[in-house]
KEPA-99114 format. One record per residue (C-alpha): residue number from 1; chain; x, y, z. Coordinates in nm, 3 decimals. Each point is the difference from the previous one (the first is absolute). Layout:
BEGIN
    nr   kette         x         y         z
   NUM       A         X         Y         Z
...
// end
This chain:
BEGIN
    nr   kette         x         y         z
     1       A    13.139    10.360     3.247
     2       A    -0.210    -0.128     0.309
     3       A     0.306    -0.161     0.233
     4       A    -0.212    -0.120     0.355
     5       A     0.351    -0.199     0.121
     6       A     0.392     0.037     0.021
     7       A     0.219    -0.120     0.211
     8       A     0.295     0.227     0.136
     9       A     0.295    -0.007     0.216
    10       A     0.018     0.350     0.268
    11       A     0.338     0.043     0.116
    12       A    -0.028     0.345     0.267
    13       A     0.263     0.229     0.032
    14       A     0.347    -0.098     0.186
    15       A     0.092     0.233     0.343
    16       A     0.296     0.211    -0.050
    17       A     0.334    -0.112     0.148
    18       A     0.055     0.202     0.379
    19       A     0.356     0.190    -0.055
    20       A     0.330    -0.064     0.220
    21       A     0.126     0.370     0.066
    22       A     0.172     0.192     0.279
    23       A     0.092     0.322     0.079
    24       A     0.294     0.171    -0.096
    25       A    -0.003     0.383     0.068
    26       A     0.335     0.144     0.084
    27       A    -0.164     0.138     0.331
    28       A    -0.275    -0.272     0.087
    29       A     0.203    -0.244     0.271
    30       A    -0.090    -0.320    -0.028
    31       A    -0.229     0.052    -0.279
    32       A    -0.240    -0.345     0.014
    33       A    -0.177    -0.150    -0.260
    34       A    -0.177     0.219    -0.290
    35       A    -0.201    -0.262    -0.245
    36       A    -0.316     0.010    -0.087
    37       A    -0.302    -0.270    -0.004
    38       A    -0.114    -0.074    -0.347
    39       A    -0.347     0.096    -0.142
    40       A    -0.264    -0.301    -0.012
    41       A    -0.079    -0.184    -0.373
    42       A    -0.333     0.030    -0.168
    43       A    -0.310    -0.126     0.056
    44       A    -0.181    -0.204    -0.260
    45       A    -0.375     0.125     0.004
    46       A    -0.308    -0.025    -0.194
    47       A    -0.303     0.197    -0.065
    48       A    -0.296     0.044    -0.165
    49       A    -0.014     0.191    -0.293
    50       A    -0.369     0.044    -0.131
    51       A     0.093     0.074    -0.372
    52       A     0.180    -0.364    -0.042
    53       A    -0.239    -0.312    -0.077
    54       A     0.299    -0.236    -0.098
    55       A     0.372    -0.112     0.101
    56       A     0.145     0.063    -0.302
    57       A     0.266     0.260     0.127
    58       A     0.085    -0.296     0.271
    59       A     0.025    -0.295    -0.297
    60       A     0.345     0.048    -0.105
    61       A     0.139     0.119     0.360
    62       A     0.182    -0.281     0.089
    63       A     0.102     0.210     0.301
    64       A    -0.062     0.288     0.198
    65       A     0.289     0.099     0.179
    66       A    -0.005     0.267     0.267
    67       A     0.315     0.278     0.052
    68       A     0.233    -0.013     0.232
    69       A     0.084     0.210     0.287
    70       A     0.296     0.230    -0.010
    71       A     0.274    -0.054     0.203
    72       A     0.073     0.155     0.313
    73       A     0.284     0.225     0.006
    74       A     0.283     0.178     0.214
    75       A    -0.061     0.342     0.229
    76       A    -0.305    -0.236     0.097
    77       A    -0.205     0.032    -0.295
    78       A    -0.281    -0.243    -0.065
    79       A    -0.086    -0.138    -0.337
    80       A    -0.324     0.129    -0.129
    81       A    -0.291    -0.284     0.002
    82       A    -0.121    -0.128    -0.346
    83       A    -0.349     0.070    -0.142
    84       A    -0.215    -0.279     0.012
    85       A    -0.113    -0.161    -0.377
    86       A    -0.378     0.013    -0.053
    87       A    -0.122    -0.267    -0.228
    88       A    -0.335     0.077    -0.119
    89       A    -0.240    -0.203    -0.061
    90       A    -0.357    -0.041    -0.118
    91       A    -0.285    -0.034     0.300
    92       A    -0.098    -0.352     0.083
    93       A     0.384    -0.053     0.020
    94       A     0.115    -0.324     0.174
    95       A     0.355    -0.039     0.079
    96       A     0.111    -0.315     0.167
    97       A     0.361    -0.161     0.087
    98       A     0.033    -0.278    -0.212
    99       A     0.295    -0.205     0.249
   100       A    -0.285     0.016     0.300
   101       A    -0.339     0.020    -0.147
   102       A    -0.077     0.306     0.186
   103       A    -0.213     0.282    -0.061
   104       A     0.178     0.346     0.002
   105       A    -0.262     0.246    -0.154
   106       A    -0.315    -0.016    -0.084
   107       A    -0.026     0.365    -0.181
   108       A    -0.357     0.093     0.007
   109       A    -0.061     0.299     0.082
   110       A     0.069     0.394    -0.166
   111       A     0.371     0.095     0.062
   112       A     0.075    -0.301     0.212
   113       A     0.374    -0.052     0.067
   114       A     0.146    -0.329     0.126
   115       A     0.365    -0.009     0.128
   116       A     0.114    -0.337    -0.211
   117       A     0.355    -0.058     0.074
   118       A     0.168     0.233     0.263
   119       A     0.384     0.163    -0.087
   120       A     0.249    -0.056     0.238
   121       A     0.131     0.200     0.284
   122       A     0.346     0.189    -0.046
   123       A     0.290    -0.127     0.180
   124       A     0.136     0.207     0.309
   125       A     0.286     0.190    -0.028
   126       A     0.248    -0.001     0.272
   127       A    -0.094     0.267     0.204
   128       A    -0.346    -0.201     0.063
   129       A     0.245    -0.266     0.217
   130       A     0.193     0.279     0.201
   131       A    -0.015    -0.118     0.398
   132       A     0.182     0.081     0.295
   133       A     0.220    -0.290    -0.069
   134       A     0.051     0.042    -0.341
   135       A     0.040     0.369    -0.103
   136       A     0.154    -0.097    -0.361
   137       A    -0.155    -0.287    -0.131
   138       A     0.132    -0.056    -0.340
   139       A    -0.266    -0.199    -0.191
   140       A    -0.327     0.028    -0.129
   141       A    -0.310    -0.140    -0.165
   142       A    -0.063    -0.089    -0.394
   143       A    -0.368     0.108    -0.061
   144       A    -0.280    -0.293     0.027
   145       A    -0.161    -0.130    -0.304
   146       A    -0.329     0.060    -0.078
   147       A    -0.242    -0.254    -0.040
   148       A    -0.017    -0.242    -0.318
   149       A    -0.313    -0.148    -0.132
   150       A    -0.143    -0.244    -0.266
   151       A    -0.390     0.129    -0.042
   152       A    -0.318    -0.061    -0.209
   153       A    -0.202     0.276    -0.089
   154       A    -0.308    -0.067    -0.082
   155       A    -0.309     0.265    -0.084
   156       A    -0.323    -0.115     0.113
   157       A    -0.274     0.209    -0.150
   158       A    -0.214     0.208     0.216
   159       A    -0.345    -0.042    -0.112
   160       A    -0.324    -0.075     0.146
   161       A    -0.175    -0.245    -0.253
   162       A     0.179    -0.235    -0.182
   163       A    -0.157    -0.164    -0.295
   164       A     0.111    -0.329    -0.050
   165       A    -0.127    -0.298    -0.233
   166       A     0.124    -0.273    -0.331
   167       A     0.143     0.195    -0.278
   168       A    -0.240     0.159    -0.260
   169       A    -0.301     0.046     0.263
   170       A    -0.038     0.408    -0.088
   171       A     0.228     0.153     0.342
   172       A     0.199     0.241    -0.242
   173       A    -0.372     0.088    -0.160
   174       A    -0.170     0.069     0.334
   175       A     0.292     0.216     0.144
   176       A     0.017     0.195    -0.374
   177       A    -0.399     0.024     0.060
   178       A     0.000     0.126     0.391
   179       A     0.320     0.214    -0.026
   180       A     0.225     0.199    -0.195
   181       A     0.274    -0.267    -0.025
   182       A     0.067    -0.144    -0.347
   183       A     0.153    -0.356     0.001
   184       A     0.101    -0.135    -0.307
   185       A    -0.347    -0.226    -0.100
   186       A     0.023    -0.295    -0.275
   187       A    -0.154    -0.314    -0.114
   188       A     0.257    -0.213     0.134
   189       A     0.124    -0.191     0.339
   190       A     0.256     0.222     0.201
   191       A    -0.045     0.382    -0.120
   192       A     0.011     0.118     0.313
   193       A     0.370    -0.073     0.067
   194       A     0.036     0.261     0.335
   195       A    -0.229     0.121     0.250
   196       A    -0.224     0.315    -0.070
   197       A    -0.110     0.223     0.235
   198       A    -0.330     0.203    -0.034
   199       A    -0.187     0.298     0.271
   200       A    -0.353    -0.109    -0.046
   201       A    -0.300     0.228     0.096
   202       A    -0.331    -0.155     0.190
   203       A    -0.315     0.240    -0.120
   204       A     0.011     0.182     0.295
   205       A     0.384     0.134    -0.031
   206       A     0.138    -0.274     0.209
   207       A     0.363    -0.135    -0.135
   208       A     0.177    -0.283    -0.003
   209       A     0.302    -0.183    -0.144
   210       A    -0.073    -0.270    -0.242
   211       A     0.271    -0.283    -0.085
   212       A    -0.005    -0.193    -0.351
   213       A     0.253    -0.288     0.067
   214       A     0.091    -0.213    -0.296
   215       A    -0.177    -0.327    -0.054
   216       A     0.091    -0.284     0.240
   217       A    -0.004    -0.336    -0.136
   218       A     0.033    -0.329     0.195
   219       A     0.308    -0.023     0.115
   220       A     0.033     0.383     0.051
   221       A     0.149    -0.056     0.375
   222       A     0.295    -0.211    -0.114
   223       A     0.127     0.209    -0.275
   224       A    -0.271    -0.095    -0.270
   225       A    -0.033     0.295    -0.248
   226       A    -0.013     0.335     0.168
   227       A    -0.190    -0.079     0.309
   228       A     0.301    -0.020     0.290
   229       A     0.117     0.353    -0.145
   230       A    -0.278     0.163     0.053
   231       A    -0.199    -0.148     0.269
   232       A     0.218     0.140     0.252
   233       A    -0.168     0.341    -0.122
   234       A    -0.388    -0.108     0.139
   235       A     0.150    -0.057     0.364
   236       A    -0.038     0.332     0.072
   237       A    -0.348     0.034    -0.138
   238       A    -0.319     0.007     0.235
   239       A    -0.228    -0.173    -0.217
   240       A     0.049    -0.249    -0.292
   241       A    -0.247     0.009    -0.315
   242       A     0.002    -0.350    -0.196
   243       A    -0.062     0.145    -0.348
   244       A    -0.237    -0.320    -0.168
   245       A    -0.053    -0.064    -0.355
   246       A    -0.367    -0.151     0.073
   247       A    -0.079    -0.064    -0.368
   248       A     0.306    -0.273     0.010
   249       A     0.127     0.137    -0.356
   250       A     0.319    -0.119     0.058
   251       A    -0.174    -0.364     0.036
   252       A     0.039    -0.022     0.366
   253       A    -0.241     0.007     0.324
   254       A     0.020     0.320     0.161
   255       A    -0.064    -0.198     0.359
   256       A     0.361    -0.215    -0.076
   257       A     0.142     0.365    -0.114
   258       A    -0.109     0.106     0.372
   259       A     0.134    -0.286     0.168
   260       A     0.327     0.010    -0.177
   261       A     0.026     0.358     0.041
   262       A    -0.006    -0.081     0.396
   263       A     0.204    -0.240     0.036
   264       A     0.297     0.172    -0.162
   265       A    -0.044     0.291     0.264
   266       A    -0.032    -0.228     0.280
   267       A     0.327    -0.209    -0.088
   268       A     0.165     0.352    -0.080
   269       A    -0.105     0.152     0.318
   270       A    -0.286    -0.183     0.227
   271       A    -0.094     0.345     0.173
   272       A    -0.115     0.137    -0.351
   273       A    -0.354    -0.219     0.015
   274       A    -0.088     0.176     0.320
   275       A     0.008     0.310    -0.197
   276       A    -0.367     0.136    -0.093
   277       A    -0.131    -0.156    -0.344
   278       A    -0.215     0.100    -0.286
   279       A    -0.096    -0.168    -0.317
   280       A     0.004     0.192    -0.315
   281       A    -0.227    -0.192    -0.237
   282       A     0.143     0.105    -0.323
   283       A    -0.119    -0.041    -0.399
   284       A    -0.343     0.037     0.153
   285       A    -0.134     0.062    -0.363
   286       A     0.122    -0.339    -0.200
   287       A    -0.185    -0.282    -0.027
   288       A    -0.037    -0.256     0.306
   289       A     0.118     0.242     0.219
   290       A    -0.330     0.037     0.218
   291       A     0.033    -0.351     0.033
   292       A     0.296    -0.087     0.111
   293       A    -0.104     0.267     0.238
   294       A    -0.242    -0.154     0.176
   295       A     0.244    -0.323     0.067
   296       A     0.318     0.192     0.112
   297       A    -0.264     0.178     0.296
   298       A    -0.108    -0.381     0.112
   299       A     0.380    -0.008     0.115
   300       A     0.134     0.268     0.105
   301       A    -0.055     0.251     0.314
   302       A     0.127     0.347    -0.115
   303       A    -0.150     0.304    -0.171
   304       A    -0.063    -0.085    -0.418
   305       A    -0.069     0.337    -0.206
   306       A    -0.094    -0.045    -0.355
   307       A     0.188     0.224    -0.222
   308       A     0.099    -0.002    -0.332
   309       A     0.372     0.233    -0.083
   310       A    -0.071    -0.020    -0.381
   311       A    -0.319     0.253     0.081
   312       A     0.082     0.126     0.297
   313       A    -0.301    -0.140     0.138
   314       A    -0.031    -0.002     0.418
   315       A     0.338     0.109     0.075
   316       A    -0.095     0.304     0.171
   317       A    -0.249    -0.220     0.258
   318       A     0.362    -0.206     0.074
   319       A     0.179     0.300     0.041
   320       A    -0.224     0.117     0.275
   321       A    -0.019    -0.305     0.139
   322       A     0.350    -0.044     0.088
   323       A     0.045     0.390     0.090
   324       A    -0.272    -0.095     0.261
   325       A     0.188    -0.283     0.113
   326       A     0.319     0.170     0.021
   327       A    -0.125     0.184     0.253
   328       A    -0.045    -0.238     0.243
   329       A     0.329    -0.181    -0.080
   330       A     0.292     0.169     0.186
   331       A     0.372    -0.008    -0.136
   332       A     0.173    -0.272     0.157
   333       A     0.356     0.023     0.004
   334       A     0.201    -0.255    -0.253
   335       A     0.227    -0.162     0.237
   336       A    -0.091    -0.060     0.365
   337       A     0.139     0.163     0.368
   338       A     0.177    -0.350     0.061
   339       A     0.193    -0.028    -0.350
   340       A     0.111     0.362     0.110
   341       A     0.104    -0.079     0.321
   342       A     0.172    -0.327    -0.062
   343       A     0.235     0.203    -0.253
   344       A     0.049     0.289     0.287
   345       A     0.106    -0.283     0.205
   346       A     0.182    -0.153    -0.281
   347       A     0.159     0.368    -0.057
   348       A     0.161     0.093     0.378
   349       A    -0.002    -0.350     0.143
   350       A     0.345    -0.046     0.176
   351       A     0.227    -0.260    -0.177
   352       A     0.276    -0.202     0.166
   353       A     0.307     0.217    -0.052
   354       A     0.193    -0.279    -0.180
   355       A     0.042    -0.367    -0.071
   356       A     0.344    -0.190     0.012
   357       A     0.064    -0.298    -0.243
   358       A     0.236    -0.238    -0.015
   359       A     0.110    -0.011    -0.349
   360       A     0.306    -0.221     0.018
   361       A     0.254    -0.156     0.249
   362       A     0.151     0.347     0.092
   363       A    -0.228     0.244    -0.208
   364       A    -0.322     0.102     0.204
   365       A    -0.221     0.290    -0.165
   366       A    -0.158     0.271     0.172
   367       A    -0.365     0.139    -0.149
   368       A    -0.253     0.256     0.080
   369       A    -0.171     0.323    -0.114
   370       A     0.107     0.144     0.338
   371       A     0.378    -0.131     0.012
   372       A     0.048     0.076    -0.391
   373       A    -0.148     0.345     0.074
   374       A     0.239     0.035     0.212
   375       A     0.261    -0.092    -0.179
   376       A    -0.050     0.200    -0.334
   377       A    -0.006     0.324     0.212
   378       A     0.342    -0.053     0.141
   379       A     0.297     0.160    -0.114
   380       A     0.301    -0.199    -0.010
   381       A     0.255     0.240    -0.075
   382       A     0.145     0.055     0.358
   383       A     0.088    -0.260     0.342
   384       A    -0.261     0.184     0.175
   385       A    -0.285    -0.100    -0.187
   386       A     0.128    -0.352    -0.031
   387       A    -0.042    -0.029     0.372
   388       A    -0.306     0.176     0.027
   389       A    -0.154    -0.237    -0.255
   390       A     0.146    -0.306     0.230
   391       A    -0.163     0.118     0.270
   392       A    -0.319    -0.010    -0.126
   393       A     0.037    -0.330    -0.070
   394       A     0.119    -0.098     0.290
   395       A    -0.333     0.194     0.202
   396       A    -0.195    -0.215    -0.263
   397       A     0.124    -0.272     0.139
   398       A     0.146    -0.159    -0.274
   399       A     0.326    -0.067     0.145
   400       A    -0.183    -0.221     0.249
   401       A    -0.173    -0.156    -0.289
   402       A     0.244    -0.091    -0.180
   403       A     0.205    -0.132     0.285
   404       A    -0.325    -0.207     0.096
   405       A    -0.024    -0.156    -0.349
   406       A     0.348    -0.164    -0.006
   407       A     0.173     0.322    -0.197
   408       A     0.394    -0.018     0.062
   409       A     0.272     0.270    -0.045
   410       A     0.108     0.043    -0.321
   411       A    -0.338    -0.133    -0.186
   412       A    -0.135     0.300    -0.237
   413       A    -0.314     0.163     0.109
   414       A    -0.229     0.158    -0.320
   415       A    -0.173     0.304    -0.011
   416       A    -0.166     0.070    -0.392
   417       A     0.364    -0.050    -0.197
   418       A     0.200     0.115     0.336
   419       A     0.176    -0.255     0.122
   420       A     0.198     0.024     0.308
   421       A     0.182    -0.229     0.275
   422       A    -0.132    -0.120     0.303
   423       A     0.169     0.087     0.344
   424       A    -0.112    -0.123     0.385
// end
């Protein structure tokens, strides 16, 4: 089964919890703390794998969770790390958050690796917050989660020529005629129903990768038969081939088959009609072929080749034609420097540590990736850490805040399902 899209939830790999230990040989005096900082969570990361062509594997992964780090422990003994998960995926892999629209991988190249979502760090045990003025300190850190992500994965075939054109036009004949690939060929709309891929040979041992997408129809960009599931697959190609059925036996004029043809890939994706174009005049040998011919070259610009797949008749001349003009063409990456670095932006951009609400008369909320961070590492379990976790706040500033915005003692300040009492 061909599967070119899922949709997947990554959840890396928690930190371990830091361990609260001390001392207590018979002959060590004043023994000090002995716990251990737990080991970091998993990383979520994918990579090529050159013997996959599909996402089936990823289709009924709802999620892909990550280990966790193990937890630190006494005699100051730190929790071993997690190994990271590697996902692998076909080449031409496109994996993109789906809450911010960004681009995270664009996997196209042999063995490439992509760190997707990162684990999170292991919490400090409490001989990490020994100091000269506190020489027992009796709390530590819960491990950090990992990162948690909604993404589309996408494949995006790699291939160099993509034939393209109205159903029943002859692409799955040429390709079967130029290369060893054997797609499924019928008398009827639609037989194509996934991409093929074929290695196709110019006559002096030049190579190339040929593309046989399924018939568009109008439409095809909106969802119309099988056009908006495939056409992401001709983005990556260097040059598009309009595959023609000149005789018209389908009763239609092959110059309206052209124009439709383009307008679908322009409302799909305008940069696709910069690409370099050739016309594959196909069906060459039926009847009022040669002259509908001679009218489709009165209005168009591009390079026509008469062929005809049925007898594999001048195939070989458009063959080396376009293994000519691959030559000149260099690969252009898919997505470009500024969509990359508006998501590294995007990815360490500094965020306002928190946000405070007012969510009643005497209920204000407190929110933030930074404060609720915070937060979720901290151990309540001993008076220590309760004040240590205060003071943060207070260096935050969110006493002041609070005071500022009309907050009185006694109102109930909320942190996630925490809920706790405000004091001047």
């Amino acid at each position: 089964m061909f599967v070119d899209e899922v949709e997947i939830r990554v959840e890396a790999g928690k930190g371990g919890d830091g361990c609260t230990a001390f001392r207590r040989e018979k002959y060590v005096e004043m023994g000090g703390p002995y716990g251990g900082n737990g080991g970091h969570g998993g990383d979520i990361i994918f990579k090529v794998d050159e013997g996959l062509h599909t996402l089936l594997d990823l289709r009924y992964q709802k999620t892909i969770r990550g280990s966790n780090g193990e937890n630190g422990r006494g005699k100051n003994q730190h929790g071993k790390g997690a190994e990271p998960c590697i996902v692998k995926v076909p080449l031409g892999t496109v994996v993109t958050d789906l809450d911010t629209g960004f681009i995270l991988a664009d996997l196209s190249h042999k063995d490439q690796e992509e760190l997707i979502a990162k684990g999170g760090r292991g919490g400090r045990g409490n001989t990490a917050f020994k100091t000269q003025t506190n020489t027992a300190p009796d709390y530590s850190e819960k491990g950090e989660e990992g990162e948690q992500k909604n993404l589309k994965v996408e494949v995006k075939m790699l291939a160099d020529v993509g034939l393209v054109g109205l159903p029943s036009v002859g692409k799955s004949t040429i390709i079967s005629c130029v290369s060893r690939s054997k797609p499924k060929i019928a008398a009827y709309h639609f037989t194509t129903l996934n991409p093929n891929l074929g290695v196709v040979k110019a006559s002096d041992g030049r190579s190339f990768v040929l593309a046989d997408l399924p018939g568009l129809i109008e439409g095809a960009s909106k969802g119309e038969g099988l056009g908006d599931k495939f056409l992401r697959h001709i983005e990556r190609t260097r040059v598009i081939a309009h595959v023609i059925d000149m005789a018209g036996s389908e009763m239609r004029d092959p110059y309206e088959d052209f124009v439709l043809i383009n307008k679908e890939l322009e409302e799909f994706n305008p940069k696709l009609l910069e690409k370099p174009m050739i016309v594959i005049a196909n069906k060459m040998d039926l009847e009022g072929a040669k002259e509908n011919l001679l009218e489709f070259q009165k209005k168009v610009d591009c390079k026509v080749f008469e062929v005809s797949a049925a007898t594999n008749s001048g195939l070989q001349i458009v063959m080396d034609y376009l293994a000519d003009l691959l030559d000149t063409i260099p690969v252009q990456p898919l997505y470009e420097d500024d969509k990359i670095e508006s998501h590294v932006l995007y990815r360490f951009q500094k965020e306002e540590p928190y946000t405070i609400i007012r969510e009643g008369e005497d209920l204000w909320a407190i929110q933030g990736k930074e404060i609720e961070r915070i937060f979720k590492m901290t151990k309540f379990s001993s008076d220590e850490a309760i004040y240590r976790f205060s003071k943060k706040l207070r260096r935050m500033g969110i006493d002041d805040r609070l005071r500022e915005m009309g907050a009185k003692d006694g109102d109930q300040v909320r942190i996630l399902d925490f809920y706790f009492d405000y004091k001047e």
